[in-house]
NULOPA-347607 format. One record per residue (C-alpha): x, z, y; residue in three letters; chain; residue number from 1. Coordinates in steps of 0.001 Angstrom, whole numbers. Each point is the difference from the previous one (the first is absolute). Layout:
<recs>
+---------+---------+---------+---------+--------+-----+
|       X |       Z |       Y | residuo | cadena | num |
+---------+---------+---------+---------+--------+-----+
|       X |       Z |       Y |     ALA |      A | NUM |
...
+---------+---------+---------+---------+--------+-----+
</recs>
This chain:
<recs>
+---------+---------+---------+---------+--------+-----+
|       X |       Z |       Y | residuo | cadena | num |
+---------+---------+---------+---------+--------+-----+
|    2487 |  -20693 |  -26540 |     UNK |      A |   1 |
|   -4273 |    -557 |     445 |     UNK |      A |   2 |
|    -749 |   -1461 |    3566 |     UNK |      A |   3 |
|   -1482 |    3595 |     911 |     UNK |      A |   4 |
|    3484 |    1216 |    -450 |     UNK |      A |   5 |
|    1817 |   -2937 |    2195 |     UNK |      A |   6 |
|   -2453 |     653 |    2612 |     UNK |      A |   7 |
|     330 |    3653 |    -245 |     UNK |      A |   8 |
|    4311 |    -198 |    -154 |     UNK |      A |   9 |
|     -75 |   -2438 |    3080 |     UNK |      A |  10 |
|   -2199 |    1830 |    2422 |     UNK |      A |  11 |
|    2289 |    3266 |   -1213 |     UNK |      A |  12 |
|    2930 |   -2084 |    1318 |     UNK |      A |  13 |
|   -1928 |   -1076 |    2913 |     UNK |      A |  14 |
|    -674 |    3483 |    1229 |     UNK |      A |  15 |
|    3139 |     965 |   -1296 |     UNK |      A |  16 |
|    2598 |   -2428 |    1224 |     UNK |      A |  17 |
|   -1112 |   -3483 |    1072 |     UNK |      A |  18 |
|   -2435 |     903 |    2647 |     UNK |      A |  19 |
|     920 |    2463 |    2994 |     UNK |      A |  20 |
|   -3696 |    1945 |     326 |     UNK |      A |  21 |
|    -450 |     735 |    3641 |     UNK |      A |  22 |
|    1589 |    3525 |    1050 |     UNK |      A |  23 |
|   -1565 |    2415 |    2260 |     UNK |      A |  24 |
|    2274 |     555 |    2713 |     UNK |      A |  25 |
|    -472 |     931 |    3758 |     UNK |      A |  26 |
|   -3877 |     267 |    1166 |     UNK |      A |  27 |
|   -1198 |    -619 |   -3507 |     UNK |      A |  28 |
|    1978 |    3037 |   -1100 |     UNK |      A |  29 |
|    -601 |    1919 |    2502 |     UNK |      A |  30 |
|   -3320 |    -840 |    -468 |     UNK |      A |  31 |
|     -70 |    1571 |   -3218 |     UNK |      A |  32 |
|    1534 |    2663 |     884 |     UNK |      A |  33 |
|   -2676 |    1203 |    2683 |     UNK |      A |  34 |
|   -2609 |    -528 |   -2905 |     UNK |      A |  35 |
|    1393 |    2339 |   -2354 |     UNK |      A |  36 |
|   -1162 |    3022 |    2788 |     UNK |      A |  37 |
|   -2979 |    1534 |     524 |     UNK |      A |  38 |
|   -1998 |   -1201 |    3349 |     UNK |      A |  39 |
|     538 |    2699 |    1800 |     UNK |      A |  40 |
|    3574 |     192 |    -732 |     UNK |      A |  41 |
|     839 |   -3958 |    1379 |     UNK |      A |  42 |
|    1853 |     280 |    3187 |     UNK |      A |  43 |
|   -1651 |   -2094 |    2954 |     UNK |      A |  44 |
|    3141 |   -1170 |    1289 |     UNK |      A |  45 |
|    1397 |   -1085 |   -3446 |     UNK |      A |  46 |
|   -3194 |   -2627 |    -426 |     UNK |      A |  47 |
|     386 |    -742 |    3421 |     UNK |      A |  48 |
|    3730 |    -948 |     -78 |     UNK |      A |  49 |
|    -950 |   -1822 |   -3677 |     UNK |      A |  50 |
|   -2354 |   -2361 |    1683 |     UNK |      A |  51 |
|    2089 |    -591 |    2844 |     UNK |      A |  52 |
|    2771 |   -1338 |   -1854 |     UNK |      A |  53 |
|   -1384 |   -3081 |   -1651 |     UNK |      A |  54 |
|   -2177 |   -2364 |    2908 |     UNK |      A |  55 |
|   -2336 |   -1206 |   -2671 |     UNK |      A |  56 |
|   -1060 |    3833 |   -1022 |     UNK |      A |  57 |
|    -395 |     627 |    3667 |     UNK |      A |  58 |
|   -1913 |   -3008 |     938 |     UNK |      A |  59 |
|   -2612 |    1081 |   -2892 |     UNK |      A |  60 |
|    -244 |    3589 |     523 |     UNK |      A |  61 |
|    -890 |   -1167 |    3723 |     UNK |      A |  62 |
|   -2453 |   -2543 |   -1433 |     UNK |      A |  63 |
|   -1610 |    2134 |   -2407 |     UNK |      A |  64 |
|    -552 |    2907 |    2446 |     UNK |      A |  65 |
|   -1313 |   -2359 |    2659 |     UNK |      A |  66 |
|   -2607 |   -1762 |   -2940 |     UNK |      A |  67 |
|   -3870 |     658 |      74 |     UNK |      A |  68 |
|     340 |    2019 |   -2383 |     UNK |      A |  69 |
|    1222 |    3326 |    1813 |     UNK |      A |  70 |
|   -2804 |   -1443 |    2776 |     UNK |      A |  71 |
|    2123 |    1199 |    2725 |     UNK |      A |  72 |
|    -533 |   -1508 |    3935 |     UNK |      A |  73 |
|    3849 |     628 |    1459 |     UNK |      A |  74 |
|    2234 |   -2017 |   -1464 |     UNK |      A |  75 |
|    3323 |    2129 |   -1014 |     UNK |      A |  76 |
|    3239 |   -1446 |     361 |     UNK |      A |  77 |
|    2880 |    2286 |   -1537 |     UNK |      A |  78 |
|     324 |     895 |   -3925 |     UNK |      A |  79 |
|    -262 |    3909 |     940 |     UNK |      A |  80 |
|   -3676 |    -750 |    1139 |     UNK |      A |  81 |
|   -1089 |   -2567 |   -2840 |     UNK |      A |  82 |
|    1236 |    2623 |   -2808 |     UNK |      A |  83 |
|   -1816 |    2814 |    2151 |     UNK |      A |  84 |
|   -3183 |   -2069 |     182 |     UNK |      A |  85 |
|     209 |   -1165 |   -3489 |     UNK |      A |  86 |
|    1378 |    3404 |   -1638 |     UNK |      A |  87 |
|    2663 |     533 |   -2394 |     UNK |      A |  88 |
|   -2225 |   -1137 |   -3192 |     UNK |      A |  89 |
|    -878 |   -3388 |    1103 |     UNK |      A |  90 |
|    3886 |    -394 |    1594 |     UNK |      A |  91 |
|    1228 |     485 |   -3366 |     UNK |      A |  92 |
|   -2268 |   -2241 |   -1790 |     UNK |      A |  93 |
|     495 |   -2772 |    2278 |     UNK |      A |  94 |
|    3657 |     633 |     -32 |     UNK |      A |  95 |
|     -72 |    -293 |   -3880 |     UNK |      A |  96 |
|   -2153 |   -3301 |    -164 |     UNK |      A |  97 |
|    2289 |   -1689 |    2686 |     UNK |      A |  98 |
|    3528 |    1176 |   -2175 |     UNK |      A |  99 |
|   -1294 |    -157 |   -3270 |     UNK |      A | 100 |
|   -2036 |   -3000 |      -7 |     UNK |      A | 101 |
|    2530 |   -2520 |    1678 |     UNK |      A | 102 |
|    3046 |    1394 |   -2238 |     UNK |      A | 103 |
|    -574 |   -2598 |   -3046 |     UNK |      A | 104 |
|   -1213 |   -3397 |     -22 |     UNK |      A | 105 |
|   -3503 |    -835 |   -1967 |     UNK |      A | 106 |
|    -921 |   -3607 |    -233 |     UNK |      A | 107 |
|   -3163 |   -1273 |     945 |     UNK |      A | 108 |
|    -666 |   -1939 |   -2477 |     UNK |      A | 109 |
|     -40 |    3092 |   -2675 |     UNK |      A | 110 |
|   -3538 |    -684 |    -918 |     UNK |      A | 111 |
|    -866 |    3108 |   -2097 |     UNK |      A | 112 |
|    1492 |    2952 |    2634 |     UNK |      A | 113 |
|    -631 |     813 |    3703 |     UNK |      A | 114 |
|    2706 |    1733 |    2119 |     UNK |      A | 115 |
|   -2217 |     885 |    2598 |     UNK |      A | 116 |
|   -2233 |    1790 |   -2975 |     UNK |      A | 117 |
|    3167 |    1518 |   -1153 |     UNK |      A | 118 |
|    1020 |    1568 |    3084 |     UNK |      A | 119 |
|   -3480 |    1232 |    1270 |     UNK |      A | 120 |
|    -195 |    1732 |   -3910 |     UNK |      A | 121 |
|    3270 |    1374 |     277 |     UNK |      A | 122 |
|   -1063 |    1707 |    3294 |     UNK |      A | 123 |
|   -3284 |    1229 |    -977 |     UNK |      A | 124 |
|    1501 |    1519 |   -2890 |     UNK |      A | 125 |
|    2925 |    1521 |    1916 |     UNK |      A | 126 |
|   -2941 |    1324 |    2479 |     UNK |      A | 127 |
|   -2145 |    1336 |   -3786 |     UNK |      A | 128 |
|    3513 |    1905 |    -938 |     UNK |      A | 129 |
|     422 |    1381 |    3367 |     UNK |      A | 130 |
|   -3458 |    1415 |    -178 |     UNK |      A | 131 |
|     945 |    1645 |   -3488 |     UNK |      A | 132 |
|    2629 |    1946 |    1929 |     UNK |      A | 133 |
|   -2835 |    2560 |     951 |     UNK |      A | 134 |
|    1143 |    3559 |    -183 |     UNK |      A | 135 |
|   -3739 |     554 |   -1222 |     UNK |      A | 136 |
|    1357 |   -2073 |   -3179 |     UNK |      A | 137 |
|    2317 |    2980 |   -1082 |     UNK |      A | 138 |
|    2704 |   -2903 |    -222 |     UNK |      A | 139 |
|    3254 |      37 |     422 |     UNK |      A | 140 |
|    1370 |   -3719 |    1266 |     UNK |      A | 141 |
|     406 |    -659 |    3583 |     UNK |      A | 142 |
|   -2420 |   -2537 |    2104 |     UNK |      A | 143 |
|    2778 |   -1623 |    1253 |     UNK |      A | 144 |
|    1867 |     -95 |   -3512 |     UNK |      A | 145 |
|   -3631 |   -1386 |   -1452 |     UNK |      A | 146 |
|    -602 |   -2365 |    2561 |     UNK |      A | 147 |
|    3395 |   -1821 |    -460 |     UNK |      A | 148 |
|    -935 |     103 |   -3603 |     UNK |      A | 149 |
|   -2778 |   -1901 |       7 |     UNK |      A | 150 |
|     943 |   -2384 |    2840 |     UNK |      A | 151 |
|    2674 |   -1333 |   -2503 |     UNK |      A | 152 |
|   -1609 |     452 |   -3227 |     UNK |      A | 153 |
|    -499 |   -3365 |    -334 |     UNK |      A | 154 |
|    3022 |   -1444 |    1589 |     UNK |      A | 155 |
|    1028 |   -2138 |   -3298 |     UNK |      A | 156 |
|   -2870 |   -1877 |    -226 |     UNK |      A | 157 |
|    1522 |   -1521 |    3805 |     UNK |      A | 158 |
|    3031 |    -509 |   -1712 |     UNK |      A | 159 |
|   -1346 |   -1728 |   -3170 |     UNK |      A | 160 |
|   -2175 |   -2144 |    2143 |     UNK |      A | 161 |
|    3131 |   -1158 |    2192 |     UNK |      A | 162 |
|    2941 |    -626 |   -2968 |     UNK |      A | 163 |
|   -2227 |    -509 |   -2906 |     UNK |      A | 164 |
|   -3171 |   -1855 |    1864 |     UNK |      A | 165 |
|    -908 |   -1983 |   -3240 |     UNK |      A | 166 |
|      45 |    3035 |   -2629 |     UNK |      A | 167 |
|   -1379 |    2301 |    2002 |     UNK |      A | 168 |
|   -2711 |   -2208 |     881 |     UNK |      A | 169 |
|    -708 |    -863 |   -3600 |     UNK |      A | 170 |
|    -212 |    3701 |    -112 |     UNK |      A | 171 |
|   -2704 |     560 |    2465 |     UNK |      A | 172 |
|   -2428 |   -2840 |   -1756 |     UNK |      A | 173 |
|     561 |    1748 |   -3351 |     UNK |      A | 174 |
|    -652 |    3121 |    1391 |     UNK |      A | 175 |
|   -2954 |   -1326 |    1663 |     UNK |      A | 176 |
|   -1424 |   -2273 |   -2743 |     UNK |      A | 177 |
|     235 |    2262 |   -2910 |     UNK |      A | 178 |
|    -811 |    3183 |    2211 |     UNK |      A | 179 |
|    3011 |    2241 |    -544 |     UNK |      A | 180 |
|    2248 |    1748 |    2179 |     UNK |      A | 181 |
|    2722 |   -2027 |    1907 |     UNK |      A | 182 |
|    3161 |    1921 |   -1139 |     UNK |      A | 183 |
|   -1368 |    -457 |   -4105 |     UNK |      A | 184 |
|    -236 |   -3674 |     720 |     UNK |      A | 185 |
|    3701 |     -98 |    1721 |     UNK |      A | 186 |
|    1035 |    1463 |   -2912 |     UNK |      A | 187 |
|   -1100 |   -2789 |   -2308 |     UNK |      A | 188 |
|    1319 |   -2725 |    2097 |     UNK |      A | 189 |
|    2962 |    1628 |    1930 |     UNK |      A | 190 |
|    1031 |    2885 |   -2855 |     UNK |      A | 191 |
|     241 |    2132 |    3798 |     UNK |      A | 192 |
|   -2656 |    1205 |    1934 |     UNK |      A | 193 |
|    -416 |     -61 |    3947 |     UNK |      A | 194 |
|     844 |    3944 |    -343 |     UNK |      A | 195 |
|    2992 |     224 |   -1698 |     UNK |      A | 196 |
|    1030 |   -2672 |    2868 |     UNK |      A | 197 |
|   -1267 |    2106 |    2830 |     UNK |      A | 198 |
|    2406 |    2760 |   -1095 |     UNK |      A | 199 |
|    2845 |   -1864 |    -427 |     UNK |      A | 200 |
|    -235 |    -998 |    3492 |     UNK |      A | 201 |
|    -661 |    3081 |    1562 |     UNK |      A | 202 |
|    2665 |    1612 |   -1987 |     UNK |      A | 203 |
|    1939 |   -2409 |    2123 |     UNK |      A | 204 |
|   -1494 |    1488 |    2574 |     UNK |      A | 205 |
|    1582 |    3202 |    -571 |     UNK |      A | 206 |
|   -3651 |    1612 |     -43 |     UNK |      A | 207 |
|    -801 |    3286 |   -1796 |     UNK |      A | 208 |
|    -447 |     615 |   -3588 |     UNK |      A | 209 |
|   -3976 |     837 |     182 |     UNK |      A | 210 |
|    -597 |   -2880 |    2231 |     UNK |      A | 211 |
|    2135 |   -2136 |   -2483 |     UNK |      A | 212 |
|   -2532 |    1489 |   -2781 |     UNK |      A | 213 |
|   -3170 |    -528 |    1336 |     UNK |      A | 214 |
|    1014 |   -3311 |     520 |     UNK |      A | 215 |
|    1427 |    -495 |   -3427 |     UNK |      A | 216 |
|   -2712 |    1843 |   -1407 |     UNK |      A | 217 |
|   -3679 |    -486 |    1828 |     UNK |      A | 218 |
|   -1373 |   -1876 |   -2803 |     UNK |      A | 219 |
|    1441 |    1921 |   -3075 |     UNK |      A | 220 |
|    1294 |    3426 |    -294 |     UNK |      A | 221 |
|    4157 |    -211 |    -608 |     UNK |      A | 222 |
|     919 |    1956 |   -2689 |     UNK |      A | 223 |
|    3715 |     390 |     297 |     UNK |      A | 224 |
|     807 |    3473 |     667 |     UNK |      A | 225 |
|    1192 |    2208 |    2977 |     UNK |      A | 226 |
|    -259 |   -3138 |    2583 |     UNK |      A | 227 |
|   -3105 |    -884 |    -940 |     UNK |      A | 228 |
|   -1456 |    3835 |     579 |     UNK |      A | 229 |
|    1852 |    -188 |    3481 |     UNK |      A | 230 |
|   -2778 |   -1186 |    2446 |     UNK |      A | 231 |
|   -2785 |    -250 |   -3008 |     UNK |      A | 232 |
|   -2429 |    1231 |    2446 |     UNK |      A | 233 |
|     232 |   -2957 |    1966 |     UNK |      A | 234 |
|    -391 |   -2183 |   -2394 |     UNK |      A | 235 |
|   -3130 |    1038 |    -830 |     UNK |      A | 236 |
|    -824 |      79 |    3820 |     UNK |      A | 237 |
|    1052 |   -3538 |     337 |     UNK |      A | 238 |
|   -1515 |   -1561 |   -3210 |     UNK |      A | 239 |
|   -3439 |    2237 |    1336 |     UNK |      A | 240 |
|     114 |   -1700 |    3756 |     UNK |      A | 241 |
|     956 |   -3292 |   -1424 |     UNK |      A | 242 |
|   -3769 |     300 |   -1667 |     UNK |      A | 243 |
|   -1329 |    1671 |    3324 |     UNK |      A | 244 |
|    1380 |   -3207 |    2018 |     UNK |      A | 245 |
|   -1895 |   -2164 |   -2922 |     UNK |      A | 246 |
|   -3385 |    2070 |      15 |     UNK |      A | 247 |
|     -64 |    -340 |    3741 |     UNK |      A | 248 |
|     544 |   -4230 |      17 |     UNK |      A | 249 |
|    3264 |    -315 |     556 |     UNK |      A | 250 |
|    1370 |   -2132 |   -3049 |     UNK |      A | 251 |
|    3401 |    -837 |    -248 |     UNK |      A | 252 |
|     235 |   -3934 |     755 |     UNK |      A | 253 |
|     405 |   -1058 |   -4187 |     UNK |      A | 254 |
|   -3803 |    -146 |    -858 |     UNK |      A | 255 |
|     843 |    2789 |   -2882 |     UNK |      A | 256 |
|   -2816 |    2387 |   -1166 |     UNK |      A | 257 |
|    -744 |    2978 |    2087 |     UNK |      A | 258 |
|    1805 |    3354 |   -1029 |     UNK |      A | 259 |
|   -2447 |    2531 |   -1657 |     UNK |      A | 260 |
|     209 |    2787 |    2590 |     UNK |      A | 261 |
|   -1353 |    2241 |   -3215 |     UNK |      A | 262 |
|    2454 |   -1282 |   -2085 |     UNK |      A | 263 |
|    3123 |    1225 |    2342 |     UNK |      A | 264 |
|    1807 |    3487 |   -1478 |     UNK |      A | 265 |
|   -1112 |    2202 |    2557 |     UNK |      A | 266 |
|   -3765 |    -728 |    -809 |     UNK |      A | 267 |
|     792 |     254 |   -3738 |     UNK |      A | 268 |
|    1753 |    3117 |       6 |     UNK |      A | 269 |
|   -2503 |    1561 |    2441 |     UNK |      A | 270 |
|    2419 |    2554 |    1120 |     UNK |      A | 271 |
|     298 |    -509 |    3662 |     UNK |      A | 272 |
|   -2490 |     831 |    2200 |     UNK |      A | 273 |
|    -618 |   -3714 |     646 |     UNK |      A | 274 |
|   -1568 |    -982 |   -3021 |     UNK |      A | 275 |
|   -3189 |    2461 |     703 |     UNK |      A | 276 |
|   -2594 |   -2891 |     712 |     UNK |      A | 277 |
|   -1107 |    1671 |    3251 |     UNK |      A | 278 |
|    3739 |     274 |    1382 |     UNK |      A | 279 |
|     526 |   -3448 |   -1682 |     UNK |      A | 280 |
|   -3087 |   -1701 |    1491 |     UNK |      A | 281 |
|    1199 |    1799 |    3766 |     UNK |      A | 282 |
|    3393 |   -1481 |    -463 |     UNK |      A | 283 |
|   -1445 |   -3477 |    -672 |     UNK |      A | 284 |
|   -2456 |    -269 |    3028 |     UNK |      A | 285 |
|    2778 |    1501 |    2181 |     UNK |      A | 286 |
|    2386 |   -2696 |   -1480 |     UNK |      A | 287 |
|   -2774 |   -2740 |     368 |     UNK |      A | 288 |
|    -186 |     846 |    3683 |     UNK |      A | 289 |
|    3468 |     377 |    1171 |     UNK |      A | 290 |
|    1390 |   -3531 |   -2070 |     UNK |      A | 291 |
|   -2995 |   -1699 |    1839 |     UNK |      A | 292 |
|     661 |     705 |    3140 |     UNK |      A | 293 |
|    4477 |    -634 |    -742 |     UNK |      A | 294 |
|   -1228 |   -3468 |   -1257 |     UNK |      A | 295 |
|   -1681 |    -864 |    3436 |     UNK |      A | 296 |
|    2942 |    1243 |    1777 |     UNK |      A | 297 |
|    1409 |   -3529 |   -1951 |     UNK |      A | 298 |
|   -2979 |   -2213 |     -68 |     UNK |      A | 299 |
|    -537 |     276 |    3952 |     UNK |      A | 300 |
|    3211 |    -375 |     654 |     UNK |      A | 301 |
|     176 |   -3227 |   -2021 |     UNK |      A | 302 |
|   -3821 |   -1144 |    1211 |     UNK |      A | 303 |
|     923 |     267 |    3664 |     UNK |      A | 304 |
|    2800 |   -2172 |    -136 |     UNK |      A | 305 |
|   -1640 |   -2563 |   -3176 |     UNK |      A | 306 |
|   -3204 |    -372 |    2985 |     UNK |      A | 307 |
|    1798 |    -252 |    3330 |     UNK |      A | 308 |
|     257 |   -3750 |      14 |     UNK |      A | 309 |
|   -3537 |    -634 |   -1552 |     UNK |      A | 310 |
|   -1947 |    1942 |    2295 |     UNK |      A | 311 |
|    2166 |   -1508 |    2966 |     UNK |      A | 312 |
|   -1273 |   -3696 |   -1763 |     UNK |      A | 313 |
|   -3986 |    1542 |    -599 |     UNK |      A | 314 |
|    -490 |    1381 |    3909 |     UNK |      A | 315 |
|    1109 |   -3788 |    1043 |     UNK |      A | 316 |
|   -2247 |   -1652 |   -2052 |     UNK |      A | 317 |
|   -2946 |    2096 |     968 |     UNK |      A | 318 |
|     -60 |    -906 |    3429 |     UNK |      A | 319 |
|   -3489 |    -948 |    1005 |     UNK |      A | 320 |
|    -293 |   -3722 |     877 |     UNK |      A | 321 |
|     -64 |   -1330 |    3591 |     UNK |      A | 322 |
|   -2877 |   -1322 |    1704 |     UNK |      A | 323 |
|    -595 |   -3693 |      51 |     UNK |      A | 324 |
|   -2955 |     -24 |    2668 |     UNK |      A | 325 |
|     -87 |    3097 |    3190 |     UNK |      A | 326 |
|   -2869 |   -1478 |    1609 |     UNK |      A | 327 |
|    -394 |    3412 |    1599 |     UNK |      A | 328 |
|    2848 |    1485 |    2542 |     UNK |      A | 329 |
|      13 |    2928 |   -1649 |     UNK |      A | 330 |
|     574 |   -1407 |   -3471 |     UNK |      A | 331 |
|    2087 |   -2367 |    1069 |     UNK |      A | 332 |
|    2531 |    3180 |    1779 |     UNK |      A | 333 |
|    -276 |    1514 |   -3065 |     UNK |      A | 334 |
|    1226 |   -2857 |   -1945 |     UNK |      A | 335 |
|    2689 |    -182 |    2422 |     UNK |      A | 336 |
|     989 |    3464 |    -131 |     UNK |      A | 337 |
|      16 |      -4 |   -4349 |     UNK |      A | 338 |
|    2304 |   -3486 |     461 |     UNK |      A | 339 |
|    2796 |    1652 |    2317 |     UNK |      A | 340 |
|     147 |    2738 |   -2480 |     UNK |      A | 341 |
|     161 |   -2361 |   -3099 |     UNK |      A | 342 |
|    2554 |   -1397 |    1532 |     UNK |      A | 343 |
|    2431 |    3023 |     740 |     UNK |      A | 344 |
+---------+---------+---------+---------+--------+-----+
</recs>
């Protein structure tokens, strides 16, 4: 047996058998649940009773909808207002990035990926599928169905970068040094790739079939029969707003080569209405737009709290200096006034 094939037999066993992969079960599944609907189907009492039930998912929908970023003056205090304020869109996606990016442990010192990359990707190309949903599109997957889709398109690579940290990293600096894509160069040193992985764990999951074959199949068309034709629209879709999320700056965390948005099957096949280059170029400034603003609704959030302290430190240290002569009785009043205020 080669060492491609040890490597490849023990992280079978590892997802397998010898590791218990994290299982979705109370908010996170009901999480996932709520994202398979369309947005005007979600129930505002079901996210409201979801975010009530776990203190830490209440504590940052309250933070979030209170941030600079919504720019509101009245504070609001109960989770029916924050989701109101923020709308169901940005509830969700800050209800996946809590859930989904605390469920599996990434090490720090994993020098070739970036979780925080890898989650902001995944959501901007959950955000690019839901956008392919359009009626206009004359396609037939659901928003909600697409937008789970490409949320956890990616979801081995997390899993590969917590239980196999040293092959999967020797993955990404192949990938990155010889400039091919990641799941060819897992291949070569794993004999697995981070898709195959992704579906085995959402097949734990108990997900659907066409979410289970985008997942399995966003990088190469699966050729094995009727299961492979269920849900071969999305797919496409997902394998299309993976390069969307790319094209608009949001790389994946692995320093691989961008996707070639021309390259995906939808643009080669150039049956859909998407791959005219006017409807094409509309969908790419609208997706620009929209992932721009859903990364600020992070970045804020994480700037207000990375400043607080700093600016606390900088206001102190600007302080103008006091007075060592008043020879006048006004100056020397107003020297008096500036020290009792220093000194409160």
């Amino acid at each position: 047996m080669t060492g491609k094939q040890e490597t490849e037999k023990r992280l079978l066993d590892l997802l397998n058998v010898r590791v218990e992969l994290p299982r979705l079960t109370g908010v996170g599944s009901e999480l996932l649940s709520l994202m398979h609907l369309p947005a005007d189907q979600i129930e505002m009492h079901r996210v409201v009773s979801l975010v009530e039930s776990d203190p830490s998912l209440t504590v940052e929908v309250l933070r979030t909808a209170n941030s600079i970023y919504f720019g509101a003056l009245r504070e609001v205090k109960t989770v029916s207002q924050a989701i109101t304020r923020m709308g169901f869109d940005n509830t969700i996606h800050i209800l996946s990035y809590h859930c989904l990016s605390g469920l599996m442990p990434v090490s720090k010192s994993l020098p070739s990926f970036s979780a925080k990359q890898f989650w902001l990707h995944s959501l901007a190309t959950a955000t690019a599928a839901r956008m392919l949903g359009k009626p206009q599109y004359l396609l037939h997957s659901l928003p909600g169905e697409l937008y789970t889709a490409g949320l956890l398109h990616d979801i081995g690579k997390i899993v590969l970068a917590s239980y196999a940290a040293r092959e999967f990293n020797q993955a990404c600096t192949m990938a990155r040094e010889q400039e091919i894509p990641l799941h060819e160069a897992e291949m070569r040193v794993m004999g697995l790739d981070h898709a195959k992985v992704g579906c085995q764990v959402l097949d734990a999951w108990n997900l659907p079939i066409p979410i289970l074959n985008a997942v399995r199949g966003h990088h190469e068309q699966i050729e094995d029969g009727g299961e492979a034709q269920e849900g071969g629209e999305i797919v496409n879709l997902i394998e299309m707003a993976d390069a969307v999320a790319y094209h608009c700056g949001f790389a994946d965390g692995t320093g691989q080569p961008p996707h070639d948005l021309m390259k995906t099957a939808i643009i080669r096949d150039g049956q859909s209405s998407i791959a005219e280059p006017r409807t094409l170029q509309r969908l790419l400034d609208d997706a620009k737009a929209m992932l721009a603003d859903k990364a600020k609704l992070y970045r804020k959030n994480e700037d207000k709290h990375v400043q607080a302290k700093p600016a606390a430190t900088s206001v102190r240290r600007m302080r103008p200096p006091r007075p060592v002569q008043s020879p006048g009785l006004l100056e020397w009043l107003t020297g008096w006034v500036r020290r009792i205020f220093n000194a409160t």
